[in-house]
C-alpha positions as CSV (number, residue, x, y, z in Angstrom):
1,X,181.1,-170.2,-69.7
2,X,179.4,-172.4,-72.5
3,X,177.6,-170.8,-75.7
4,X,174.3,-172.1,-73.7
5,X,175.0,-169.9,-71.5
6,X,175.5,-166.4,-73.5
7,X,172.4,-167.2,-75.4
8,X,170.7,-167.7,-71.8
9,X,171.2,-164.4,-71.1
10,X,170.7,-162.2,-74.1
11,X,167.4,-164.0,-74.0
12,X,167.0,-163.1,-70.7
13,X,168.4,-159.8,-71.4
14,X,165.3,-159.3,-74.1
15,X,162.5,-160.5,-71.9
16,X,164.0,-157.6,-69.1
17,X,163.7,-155.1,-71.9
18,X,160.1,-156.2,-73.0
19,X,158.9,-156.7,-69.6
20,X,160.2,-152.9,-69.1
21,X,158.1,-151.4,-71.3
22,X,154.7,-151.2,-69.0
23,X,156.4,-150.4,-66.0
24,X,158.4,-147.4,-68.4
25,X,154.2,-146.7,-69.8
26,X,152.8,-146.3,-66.4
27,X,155.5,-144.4,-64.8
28,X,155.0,-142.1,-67.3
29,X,158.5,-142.6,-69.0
30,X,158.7,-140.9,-72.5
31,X,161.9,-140.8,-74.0
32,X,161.5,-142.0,-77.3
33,X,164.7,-143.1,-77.7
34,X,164.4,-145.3,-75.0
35,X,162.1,-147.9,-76.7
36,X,164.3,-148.6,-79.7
37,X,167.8,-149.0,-77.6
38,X,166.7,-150.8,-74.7
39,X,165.9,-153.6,-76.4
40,X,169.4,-153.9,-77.9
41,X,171.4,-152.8,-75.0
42,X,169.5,-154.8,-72.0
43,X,170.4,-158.6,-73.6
44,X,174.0,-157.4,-74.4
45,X,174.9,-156.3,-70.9
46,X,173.6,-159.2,-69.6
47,X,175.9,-161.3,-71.9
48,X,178.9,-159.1,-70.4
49,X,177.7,-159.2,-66.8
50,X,177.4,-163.1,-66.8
51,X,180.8,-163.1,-68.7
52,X,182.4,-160.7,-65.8
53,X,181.0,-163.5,-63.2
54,X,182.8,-166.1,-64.8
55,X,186.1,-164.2,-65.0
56,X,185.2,-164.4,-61.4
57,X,184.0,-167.4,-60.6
58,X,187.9,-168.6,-61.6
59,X,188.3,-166.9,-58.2
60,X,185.1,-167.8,-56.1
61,X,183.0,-170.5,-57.3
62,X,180.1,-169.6,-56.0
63,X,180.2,-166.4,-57.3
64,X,178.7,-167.9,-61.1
65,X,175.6,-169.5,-59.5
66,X,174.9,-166.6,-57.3
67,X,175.4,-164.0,-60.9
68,X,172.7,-166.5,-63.0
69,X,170.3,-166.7,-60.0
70,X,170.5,-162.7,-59.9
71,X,170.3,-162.9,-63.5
72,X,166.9,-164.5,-63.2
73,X,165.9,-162.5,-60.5
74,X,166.0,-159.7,-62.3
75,X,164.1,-161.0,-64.8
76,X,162.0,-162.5,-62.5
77,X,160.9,-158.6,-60.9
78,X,160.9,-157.0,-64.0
79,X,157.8,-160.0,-64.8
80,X,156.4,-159.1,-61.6
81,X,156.5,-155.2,-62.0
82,X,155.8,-155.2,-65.3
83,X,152.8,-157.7,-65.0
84,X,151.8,-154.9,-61.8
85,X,152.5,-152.2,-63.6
86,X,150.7,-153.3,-66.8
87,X,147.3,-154.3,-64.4
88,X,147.4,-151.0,-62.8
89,X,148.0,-148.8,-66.0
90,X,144.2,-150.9,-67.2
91,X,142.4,-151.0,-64.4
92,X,143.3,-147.4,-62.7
93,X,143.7,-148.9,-59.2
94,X,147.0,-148.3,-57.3
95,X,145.9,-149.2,-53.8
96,X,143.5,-151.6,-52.1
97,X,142.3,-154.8,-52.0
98,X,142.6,-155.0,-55.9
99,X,146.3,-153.8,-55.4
100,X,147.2,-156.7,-53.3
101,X,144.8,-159.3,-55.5
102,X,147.2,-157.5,-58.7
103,X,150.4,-157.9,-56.4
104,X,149.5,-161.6,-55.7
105,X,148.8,-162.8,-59.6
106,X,151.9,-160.9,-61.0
107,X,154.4,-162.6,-58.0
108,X,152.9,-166.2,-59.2
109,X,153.7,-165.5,-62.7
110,X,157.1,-164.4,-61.4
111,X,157.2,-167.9,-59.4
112,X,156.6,-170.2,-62.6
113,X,159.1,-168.5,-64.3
114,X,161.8,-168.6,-61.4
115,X,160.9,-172.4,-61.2
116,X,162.1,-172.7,-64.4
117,X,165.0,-170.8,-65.3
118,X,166.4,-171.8,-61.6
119,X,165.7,-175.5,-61.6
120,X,167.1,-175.5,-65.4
121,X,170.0,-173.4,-65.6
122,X,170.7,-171.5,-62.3
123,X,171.1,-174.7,-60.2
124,X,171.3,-177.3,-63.2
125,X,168.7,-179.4,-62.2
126,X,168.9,-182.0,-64.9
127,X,166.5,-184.8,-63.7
128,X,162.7,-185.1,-63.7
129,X,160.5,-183.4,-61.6
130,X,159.3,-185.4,-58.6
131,X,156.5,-184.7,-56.3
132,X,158.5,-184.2,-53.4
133,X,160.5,-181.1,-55.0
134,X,157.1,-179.7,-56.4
135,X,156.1,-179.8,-52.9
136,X,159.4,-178.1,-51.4
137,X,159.1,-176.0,-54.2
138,X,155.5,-175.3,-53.7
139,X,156.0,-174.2,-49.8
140,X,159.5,-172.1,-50.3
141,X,157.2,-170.3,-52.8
142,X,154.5,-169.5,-50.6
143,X,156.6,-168.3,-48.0
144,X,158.0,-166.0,-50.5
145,X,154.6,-164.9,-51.9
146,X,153.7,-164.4,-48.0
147,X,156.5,-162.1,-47.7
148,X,156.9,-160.5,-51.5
149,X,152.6,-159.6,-51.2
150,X,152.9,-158.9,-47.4
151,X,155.6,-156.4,-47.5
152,X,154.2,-154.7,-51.1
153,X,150.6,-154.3,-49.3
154,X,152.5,-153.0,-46.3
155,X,154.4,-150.5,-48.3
156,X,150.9,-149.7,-50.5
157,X,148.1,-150.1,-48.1
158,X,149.2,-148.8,-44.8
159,X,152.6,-147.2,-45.3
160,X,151.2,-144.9,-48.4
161,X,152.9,-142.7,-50.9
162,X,155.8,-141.0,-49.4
163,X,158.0,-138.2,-50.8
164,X,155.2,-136.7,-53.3
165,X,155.4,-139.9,-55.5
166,X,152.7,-140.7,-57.7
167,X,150.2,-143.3,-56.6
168,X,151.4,-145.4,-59.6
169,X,155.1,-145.1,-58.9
170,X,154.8,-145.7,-55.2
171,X,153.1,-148.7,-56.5
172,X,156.1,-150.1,-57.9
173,X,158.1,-148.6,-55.0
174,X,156.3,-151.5,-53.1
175,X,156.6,-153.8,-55.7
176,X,160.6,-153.1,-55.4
177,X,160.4,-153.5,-51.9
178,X,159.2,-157.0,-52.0
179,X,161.0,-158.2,-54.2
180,X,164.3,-157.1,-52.0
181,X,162.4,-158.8,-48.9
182,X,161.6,-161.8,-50.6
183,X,165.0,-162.8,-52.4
184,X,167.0,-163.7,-49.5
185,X,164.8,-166.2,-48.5
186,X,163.8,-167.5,-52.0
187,X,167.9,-167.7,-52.7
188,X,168.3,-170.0,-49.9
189,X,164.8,-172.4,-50.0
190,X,165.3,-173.0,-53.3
191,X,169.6,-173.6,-53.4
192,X,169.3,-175.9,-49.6
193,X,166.1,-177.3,-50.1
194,X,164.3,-177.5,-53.5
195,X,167.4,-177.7,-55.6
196,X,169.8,-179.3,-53.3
């Protein structure tokens, strides 16, 4: 494990924690406490869980691509929750048309930053863009938005709040939902065909 790669993901770790904060505002989580440690704790766990993958990567080699790519995933939902969560907490709406139009912006920010953080350091992608993997990239990612959006309106729109859940929280119940749908697929588009 390089330095590179600790910094990687107490940066990562920090972005998780920030991008926590609206999802913890609209679920209605108020434990003070909560907002000064998070931010401390989130980016030094990460360190230590992509430091345990190594350890056991020695083993199975696969096993330290799959940890950074679930590394970014996480990241990668708490963007798209946070960014839900965050558009739901202004706007008041929690189901609907808007819902879905919410669901579909925060998953592209989500995609731009997987794009990044996978092509650059999950898979260590070191050469220059070219169209052809924009393009692959382009349609793996709209499968997945098919399936992230589809499966969250699904869960929102026609399933409904279950279990005496809060519109809000069953909200990101679907957003959570999706985002387990969707990261099979977007695992294996972008390791076999975008970042081959």
């Amino acid at each position: 494990m390089k330095k590179s790669d600790i910094i990687i993901a107490l940066v990562i770790g920090e972005l998780i924690a920030l991008f926590s904060f609206s999802i913890f505002k609209n679920l209605e989580i108020e434990i003070e406490w909560l907002y000064w440690i998070w931010p401390v704790f989130m980016p030094i766990f990460c360190a230590v869980c992509l430091w345990f993958a190594s350890v056991l990567a020695k083993k199975l080699a696969f096993i330290w691509q799959l940890a950074k790519f679930v590394l970014v995933g996480v990241l990668n939902t708490l963007i798209d929750i946070g960014i839900l969560n965050f558009l739901m907490l202004v706007s008041g709406i929690t189901s609907g048309v808007f819902y879905s139009i919410f669901k579909g912006f925060s998953f592209i920010v989500s995609v731009i930053n997987s794009y990044f953080w996978n092509k650059h350091w999950t898979f260590g992608k070191k050469q220059e863009k070219t169209s052809k993997e924009f393009i692959q990239f382009f349609a793996v990612s709209l499968v997945g938005f098919g399936i992230n959006v589809g499966s969250a309106s699904i869960i929102v729109n026609v399933i409904g709040s279950q279990f005496g859940l809060s519109p809000e929280v069953w909200g990101s119940v679907g957003a959570i939902g999706a985002a387990f749908c969707s990261m099979a697929w977007n695992f294996l588009g972008y390791k076999f065909i975008v970042f081959k």
